[in-house]
Structure formats: structure tokens, C-alpha cells
VEXGUNU-200226 format. One record per residue: residue in one letter; x, y, z of N, C-alpha, C in turn. Coordinates in steps of 0.1 Angstrom, whole numbers, plus 5000, padded with zeros to 4 digits. Layout:
N
aXYZXYZXYZ;...
END
This chain:
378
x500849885000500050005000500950125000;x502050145009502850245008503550264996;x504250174987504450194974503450254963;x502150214967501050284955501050404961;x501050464972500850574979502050694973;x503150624972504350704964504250724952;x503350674945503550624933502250724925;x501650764937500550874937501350974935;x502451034945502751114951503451144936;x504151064928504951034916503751164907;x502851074906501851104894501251254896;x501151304908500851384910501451524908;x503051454909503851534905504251554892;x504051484879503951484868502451584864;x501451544872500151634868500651794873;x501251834884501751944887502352034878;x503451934872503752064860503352084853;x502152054847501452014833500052124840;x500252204853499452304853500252394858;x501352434855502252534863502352644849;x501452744853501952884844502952954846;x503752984839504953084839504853184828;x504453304829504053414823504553554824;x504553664819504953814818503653874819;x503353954829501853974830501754124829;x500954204820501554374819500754404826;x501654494836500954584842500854734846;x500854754833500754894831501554914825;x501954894811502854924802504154864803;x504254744815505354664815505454584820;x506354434824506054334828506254294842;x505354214847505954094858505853994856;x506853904860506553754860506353694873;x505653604867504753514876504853394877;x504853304885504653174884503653084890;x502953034884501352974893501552834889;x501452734899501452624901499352644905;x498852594892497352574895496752534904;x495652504915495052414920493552494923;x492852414935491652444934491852464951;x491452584959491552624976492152754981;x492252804990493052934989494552944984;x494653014975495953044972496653044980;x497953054979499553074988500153134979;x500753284987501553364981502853374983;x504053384981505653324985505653484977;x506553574992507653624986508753664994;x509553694981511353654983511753734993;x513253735000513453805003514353964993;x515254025000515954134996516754064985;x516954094973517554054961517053934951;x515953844963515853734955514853714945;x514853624934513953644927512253524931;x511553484924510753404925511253254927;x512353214923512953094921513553024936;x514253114941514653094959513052994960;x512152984960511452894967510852784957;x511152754949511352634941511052494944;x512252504960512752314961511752324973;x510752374976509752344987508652334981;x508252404971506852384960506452264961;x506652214953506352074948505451984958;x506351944969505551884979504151994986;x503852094985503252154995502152184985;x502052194971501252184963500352014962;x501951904963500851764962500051754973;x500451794987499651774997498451874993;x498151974998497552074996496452054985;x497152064973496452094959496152214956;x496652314965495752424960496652524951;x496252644950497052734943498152804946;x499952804940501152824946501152954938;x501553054941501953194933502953234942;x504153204932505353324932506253424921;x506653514923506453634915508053734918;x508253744904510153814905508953964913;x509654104920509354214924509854254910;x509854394907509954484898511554514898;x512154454885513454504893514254354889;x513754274898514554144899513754014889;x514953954887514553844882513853894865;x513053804864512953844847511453974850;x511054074858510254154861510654294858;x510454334847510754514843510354624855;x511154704853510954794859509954924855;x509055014864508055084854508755214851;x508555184835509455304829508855444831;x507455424833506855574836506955684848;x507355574860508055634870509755714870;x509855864869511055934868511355954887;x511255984898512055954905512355854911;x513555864921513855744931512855694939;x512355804946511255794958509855694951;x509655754938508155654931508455504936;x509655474937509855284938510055184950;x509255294959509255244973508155154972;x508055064987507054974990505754964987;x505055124985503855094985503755054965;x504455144960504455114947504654954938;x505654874948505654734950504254684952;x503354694962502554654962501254694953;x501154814950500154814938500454764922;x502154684922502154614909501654474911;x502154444934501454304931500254264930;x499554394936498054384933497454354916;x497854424908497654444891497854354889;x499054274889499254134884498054014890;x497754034900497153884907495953974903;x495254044903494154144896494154034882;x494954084874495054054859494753894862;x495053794868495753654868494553604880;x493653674881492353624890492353584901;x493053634907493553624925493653684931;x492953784933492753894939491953914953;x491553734955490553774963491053704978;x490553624985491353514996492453494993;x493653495005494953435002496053415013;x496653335011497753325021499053355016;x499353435029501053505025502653445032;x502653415025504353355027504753445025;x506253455038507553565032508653535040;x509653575033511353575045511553695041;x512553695052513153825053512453965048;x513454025039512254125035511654165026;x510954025028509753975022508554035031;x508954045044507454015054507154125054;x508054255049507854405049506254395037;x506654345032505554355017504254225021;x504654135029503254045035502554155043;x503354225049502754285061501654445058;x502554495045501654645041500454575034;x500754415025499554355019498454335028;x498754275042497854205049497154405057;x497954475056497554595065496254655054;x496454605038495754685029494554595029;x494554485031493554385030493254285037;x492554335048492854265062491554165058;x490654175052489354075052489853965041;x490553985033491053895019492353825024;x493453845037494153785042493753665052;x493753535048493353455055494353365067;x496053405065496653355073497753435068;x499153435076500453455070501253365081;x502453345073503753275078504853305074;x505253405086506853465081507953385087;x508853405076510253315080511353395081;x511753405094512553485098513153665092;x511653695091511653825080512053975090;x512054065084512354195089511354225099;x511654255110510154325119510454485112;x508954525110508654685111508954725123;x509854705135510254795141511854785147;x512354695135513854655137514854785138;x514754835120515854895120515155065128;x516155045139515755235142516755325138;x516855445141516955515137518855535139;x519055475153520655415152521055345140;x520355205141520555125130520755195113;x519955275114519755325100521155435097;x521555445108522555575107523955445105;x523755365112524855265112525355165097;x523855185091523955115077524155255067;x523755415067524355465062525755445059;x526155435067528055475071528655325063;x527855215064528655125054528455095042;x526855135035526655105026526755185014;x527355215001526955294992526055244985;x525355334979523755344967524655364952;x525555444957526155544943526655444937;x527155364942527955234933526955094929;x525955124930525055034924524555084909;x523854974901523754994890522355044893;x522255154887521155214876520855274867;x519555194867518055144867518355024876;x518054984889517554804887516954814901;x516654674901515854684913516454734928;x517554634926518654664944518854824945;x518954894932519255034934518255094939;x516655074937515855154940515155074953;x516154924956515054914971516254964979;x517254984981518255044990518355214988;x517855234979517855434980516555444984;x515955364985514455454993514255325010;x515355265010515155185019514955265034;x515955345039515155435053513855485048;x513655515041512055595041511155485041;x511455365035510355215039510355185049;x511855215061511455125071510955235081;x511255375076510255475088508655445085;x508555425071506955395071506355305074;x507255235078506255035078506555035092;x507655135101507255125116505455135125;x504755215117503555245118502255165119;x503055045107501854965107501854855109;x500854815114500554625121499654545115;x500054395115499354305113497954355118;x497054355110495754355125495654195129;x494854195143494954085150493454025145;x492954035133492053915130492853805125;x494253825119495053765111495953645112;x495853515114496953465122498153415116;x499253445127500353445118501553325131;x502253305117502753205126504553255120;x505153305132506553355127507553255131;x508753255122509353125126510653185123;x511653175135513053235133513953155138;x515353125139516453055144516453135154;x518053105163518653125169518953225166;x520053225156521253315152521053345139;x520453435138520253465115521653475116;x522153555118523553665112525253605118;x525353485118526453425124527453545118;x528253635123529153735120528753885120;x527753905118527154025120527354075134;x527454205132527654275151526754225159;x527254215169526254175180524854255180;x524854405181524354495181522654425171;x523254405160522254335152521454185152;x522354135156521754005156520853945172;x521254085183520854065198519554125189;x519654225187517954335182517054215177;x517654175163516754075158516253955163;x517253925174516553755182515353845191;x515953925197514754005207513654035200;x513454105194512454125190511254035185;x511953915178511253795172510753705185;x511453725194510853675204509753745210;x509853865209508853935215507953975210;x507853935195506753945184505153885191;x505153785193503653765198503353805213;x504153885220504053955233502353975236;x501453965238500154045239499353995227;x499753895222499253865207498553715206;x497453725207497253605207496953535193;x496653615187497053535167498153555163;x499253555171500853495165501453405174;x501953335165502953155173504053185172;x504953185177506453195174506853025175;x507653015167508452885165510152935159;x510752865171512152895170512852755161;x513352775151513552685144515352695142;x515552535155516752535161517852445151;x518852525144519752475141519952515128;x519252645121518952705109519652825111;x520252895099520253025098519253105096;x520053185085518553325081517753245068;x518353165058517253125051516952985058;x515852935063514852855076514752755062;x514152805053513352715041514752625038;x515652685032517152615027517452515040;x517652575050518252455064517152375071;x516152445066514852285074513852315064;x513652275056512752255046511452195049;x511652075060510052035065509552055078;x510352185082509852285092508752395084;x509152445075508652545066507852475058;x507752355053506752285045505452285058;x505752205065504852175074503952245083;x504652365083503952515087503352565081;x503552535068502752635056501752525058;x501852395056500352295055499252355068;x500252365079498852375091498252505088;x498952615083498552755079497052715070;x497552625062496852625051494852565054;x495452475064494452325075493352465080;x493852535080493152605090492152695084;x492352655072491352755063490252665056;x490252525061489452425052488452445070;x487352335063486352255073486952165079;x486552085090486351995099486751885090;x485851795080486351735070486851715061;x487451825055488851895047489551855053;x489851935067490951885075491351765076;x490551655081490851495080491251475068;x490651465057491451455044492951455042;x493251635044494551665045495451635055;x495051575066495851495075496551395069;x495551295066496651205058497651215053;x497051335040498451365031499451435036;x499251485047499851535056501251455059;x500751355067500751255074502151155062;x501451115047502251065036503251155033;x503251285034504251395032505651365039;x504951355051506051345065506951215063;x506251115057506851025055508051055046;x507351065038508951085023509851185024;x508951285034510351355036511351325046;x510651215060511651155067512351035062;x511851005049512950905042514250975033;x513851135033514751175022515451255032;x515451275047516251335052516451315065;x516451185067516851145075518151145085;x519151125073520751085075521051225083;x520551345083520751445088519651505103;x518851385105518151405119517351525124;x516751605108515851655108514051615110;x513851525102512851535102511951495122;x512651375124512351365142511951525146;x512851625145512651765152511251825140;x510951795132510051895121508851815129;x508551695124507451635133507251645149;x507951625156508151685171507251805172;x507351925164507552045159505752065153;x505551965147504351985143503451965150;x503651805159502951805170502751855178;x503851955182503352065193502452185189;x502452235171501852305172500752285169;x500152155172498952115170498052125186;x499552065192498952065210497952235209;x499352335206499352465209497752505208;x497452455195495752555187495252405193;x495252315203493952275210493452125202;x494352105190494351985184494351815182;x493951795196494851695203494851555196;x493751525187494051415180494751395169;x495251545161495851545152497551535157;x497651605168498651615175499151435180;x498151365183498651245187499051115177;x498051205166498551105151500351165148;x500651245148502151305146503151225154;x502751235169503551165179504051035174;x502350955170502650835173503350765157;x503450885146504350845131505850855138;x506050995146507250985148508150855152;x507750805167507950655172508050595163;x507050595149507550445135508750475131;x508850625127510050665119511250675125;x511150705143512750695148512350625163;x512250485159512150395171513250395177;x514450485175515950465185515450585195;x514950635192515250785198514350785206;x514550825222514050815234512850975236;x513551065227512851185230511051175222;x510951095211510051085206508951015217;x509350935218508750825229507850885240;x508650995248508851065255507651185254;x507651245242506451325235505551235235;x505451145229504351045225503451015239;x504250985249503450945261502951085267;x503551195264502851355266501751355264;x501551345251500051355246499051275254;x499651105248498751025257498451085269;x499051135276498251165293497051265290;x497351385277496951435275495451375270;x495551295266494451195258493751105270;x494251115283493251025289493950885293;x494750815285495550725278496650715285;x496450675299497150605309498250525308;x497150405306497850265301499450325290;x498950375285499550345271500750455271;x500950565281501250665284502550605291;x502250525300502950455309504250395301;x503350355289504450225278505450295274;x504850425267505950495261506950555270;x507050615282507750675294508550515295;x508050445297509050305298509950295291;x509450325272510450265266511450385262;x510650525266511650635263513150585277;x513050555287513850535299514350365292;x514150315289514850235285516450225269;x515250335259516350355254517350505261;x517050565269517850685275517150655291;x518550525297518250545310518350715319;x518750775314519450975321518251025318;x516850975311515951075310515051095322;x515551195331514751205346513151255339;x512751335336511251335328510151275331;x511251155318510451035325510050955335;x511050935341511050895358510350945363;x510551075365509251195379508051155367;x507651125351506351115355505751015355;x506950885353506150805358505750745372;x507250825379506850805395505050865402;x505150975393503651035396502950955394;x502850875382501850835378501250665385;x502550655392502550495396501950525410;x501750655414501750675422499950705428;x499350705420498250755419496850655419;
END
């Protein structure tokens, strides 16, 4: 059964490109390009960060469209990648952010998407999730930033500190890098201003350490703050995604897959949802067969299940636990979660088993001990 199951997963991925548009879409006397991976559900919007084009998110597509099925849109900015620049605009200042976002508007306008959507972004990317979701708070159905810029990072030190290193003059123009770094302090005084509104839920996801080399100065601001992102917030999740740099998608791939899927769960019905559990569920699988050797996937699933515990999910949460145990029957930590839930579930007996065999393969796991001494105790 598991080989026909793959073998789906195969075919599906053959039917996938055979609806993937890649197009120049005018918008207003010049181009963007686009890229739409077809389906039928709320859209998913991907954008890049600072330099990159539509392509940076490529090697995560694929899967998140088979599970899913629904519609993938990613898109070069004005500037980058194969996307013209608008020749009717004569100064520097016209090519700031908001002007970014009324070309993304026109294109997904033109390309019939204009209406429900989910927004993916890194870095700064999340500047332009964020003016989108500020412009269209009823048509934003979720966001998921990956370790993106906060609107209240760079202040006004910071900004004086990147004067002093960076030149504009020695960039080329016309292009895109030239006109998002000469109007870049005036983007980040204006996006200080504005917030997610809190109908919107968002799920931010950062490392440790973006900036291994960067001044301290920068890299303390940016962990601080991302931690303190959902301070008072009850429609933001933080998930610290341990062992990754600044691009999260590139160093855990089914951290960021699997976040975008529950992003996505959350917009279906009650029986949608079951559906996409499974494929959920088949996803997790092939990705912990394709990256295993590196002892990712145990921590992505770990990871999922808790943020299923988090939103109140407990049966989907207990299905996760109990794949993990198939997929890494060495490892004591899984085990260990697994009998978490169970208690959580009622599920004594069975709670008991797993705490046993987590202390058996890692006799040092005290955890386990105190809870099973509680529990023997009772």
C-alpha cells in the first residue's frame, strides 16, 4: 500500500507541471512575471526576500502543492529576476514599497487572485506580507513569516549605522537593488507604523542566530524582537526553528513545509481537514525518508505536533507523535512526547508504555522517571 501511495505522490507530481503557468503579465505598460502552480483552495502567496527572485522557493513547491492541491503563486518584484521595471516612474522615491504592492495587486488582479489568500514571506519579504495584509485585512486568510524583517527593527541608530557602510552610488542604475536600498530608510520609517491586524493569524518562525558574523548589536535586536513578536498577541505563534540560519526554508525545509500545510488546515472545514491529515501524514513520511541521515525530520514532526497541541488539536497532535515512534524507534525523545500527549488523551495505560520505553532507550531521561513515579503513584 505504501508503494501505490508513492507512486501517487509520483503522478501527481507529473500532473503538477502540466498545470504550472509561467507568464509576463502587463501591468501597466510593463511586465511581471509570475509563476502559478494551478489548483483548486486558497491560494498561497511566496515572497522573496531582499535580492531574490521567485525561484529561491522552488525546492519546497512541489510537495506543498501535492499535499494541499491548491494554488502556489510566486512572482520576481519589479526589478528582479525576469520583472521590468516601470518605465513611467521618473524618481527614486516612486519605487518604494507601496508602489511594489500596487504592481502585486495588478498582476494577481489580471491572473484572477485577487481575492482570499495566504501569504508566505522571509526576510524582506514580510515587509510587503505585512503592508499587503494591512491593505487587505478581510482577503488575508493567514500569514507565515520566515525569519523576516520586523517593522520595528531597523531604528533610527540602525539606520544611521547602515548609512555609514553601505553605498547606493555604486550600484547599478535602473535596477531593482538600486531603488529598494535608496528609498530603503523611508520604507522602514513607514512600515514602523503599521500592524498586522489581529483578525489575522500568523505564525512566525526564526532560528537562533540569523546573522552568524554580523555585530552583535544586530543579531541581539533581531532574536529580541522575534521573540517578542507575539508578546500580547494571541493570533501569533512563534516557533524557534533550532539549528537553521536566516534562510529556515534552505536548512529545514519540513519545518517550513509543514507550517505552511497547518497554515493552510486552517482555512478548510472539519472534513477537509481529515482529508488533508493523511496527506499530511504521507508527506512526513517521504520527507523523513529523504532526510533522515541528517536527523531533521524527528525535530519537524516533534514540531508539528506541538503546534497542533498549541491550537487545542489533540487528536491530530497524537497522530504526529505516534508516526514519529515508527519513523525513529531509537530515539528516546520521541517516545517521551508520545506518552505527553497520551496523558493528554486520557490514555494512561498506554502513556505508561511509552515513558517506559523512552527510559529504557535513554536510561538519564529524569522526565520520565518523575512522571512515571507520579503516575504509579496515583
Amino acid at each position: 500500500m505504501k508503494f501505490f501511495n508513492l507512486s501517487i505522490v509520483f503522478l501527481l507530481s507529473l500532473s503538477m507541471h502540466s498545470q504550472t503557468l509561467d507568464t509576463l503579465v502587463n501591468v501597466g505598460g510593463y511586465n511581471m512575471h509570475f509563476k502559478i502552480m494551478k489548483g483548486e483552495g486558497t491560494p498561497i502567496l511566496f515572497e522573496a526576500g531582499a535580492g531574490n527572485d521567485a525561484s529561491v522557493w522552488n525546492d519546497i513547491l512541489e510537495k506543498i502543492h501535492n499535499v494541499t492541491g491548491t494554488t502556489l503563486i510566486t512572482y520576481d518584484r519589479s526589478g528582479f529576476g525576469t520583472s521590468e521595471l516601470n518605465p513611467n516612474l521618473k524618481n527614486d522615491a516612486d519605487f518604494g514599497i507601496e508602489n511594489g504592492i500596487k504592481e502585486l495587486e495588478a498582476g494577481l488582479s489580471k491572473l484572477g487572485y485577487d481575492n482570499e489568500i495566504i501569504l508566505v514571506s522571509h526576510s524582506y519579504g514580510g515587509l510587503y506580507n505585512l503592508l499587503y495584509a494591512h491593505k487587505h485585512p478581510k482577503k488575508v486568510k493567514s500569514v507565515v513569516l520566515i525569519d523576516v524583517t520586523l517593522n520595528n527593527f531597523w531604528n533610527e541608530e540602525l539606520l544611521t549605522m547602515r548609512d555609514n557602510m553601505f553605498d547606493t552610488s555604486a550600484m547599478v542604475k535602473p535596477s531593482g537593488d538600486y531603488y529598494m536600498n535608496s528609498n530603503f530608510n523611508e520604507i522602514m520609517r513607514y512600515m514602523r507604523s503599521i500592524e498586522f491586524p489581529n483578525s489575522i493569524p500568523i505564525i512566525n518562525i526564526f532560528p537562533e542566530n540569523s546573522f552568524t558574523g554580523f555585530p552583535e548589536v544586530l543579531s541581539n535586536r533581531w532574536r529580541k524582537l522575534h521573540k517578542e513578536f507575539n508578546n500580547n498577541k494571541d493570533n501569533v505563534e512563534n516557533i524557534i526553528a533550532y539549528g537553521s540560519a536566516h534562510a529556515v526554508f534552505q536548512d529545514n525545509p519540513g519545518l517550513i513545509i509543514n507550517t505552511i500545510l497547518k497554515a493552510y488546515s486552517e482555512t478548510l472545514n472539519e472534513n477537509q481537514q481529515r482529508e488533508l491529515l493523511q496527506k499530511v501524514l504521507d508527506n512526513a513520511i517521504e520527507m523523513s525518508i529523504e532526510t533522515k541521515v541528517n536527523n531533521r525530520s524527528e525535530q519537524d514532526l516533534n514540531e508539528l505536533g506541538y503546534s497542533f497541541l498549541r491550537n487545542e488539536e489533540l487528536e491530530k497532535a497524537t497522530e504526529v507523535f505516534k508516526l514519529n515512534t515508527v519513523l525513529f524507534p531509537g530515539s528516546f525523545n520521541v517516545f517521551d512526547s508520545y506518552g505527553e500527549v497520551l496523558l493528554m488523551a486520557d490514555k494512561k495505560v498506554e502513556a505508561i508504555e511509552m515513558y517506559e520505553k523512552s527510559i529504557e532507550l535513554n536510561p538519564e531521561n529524569e522526565n520520565a522517571k518523575n512522571v512515571l513515579l507520579e503516575l504509579k503513584q496515583e
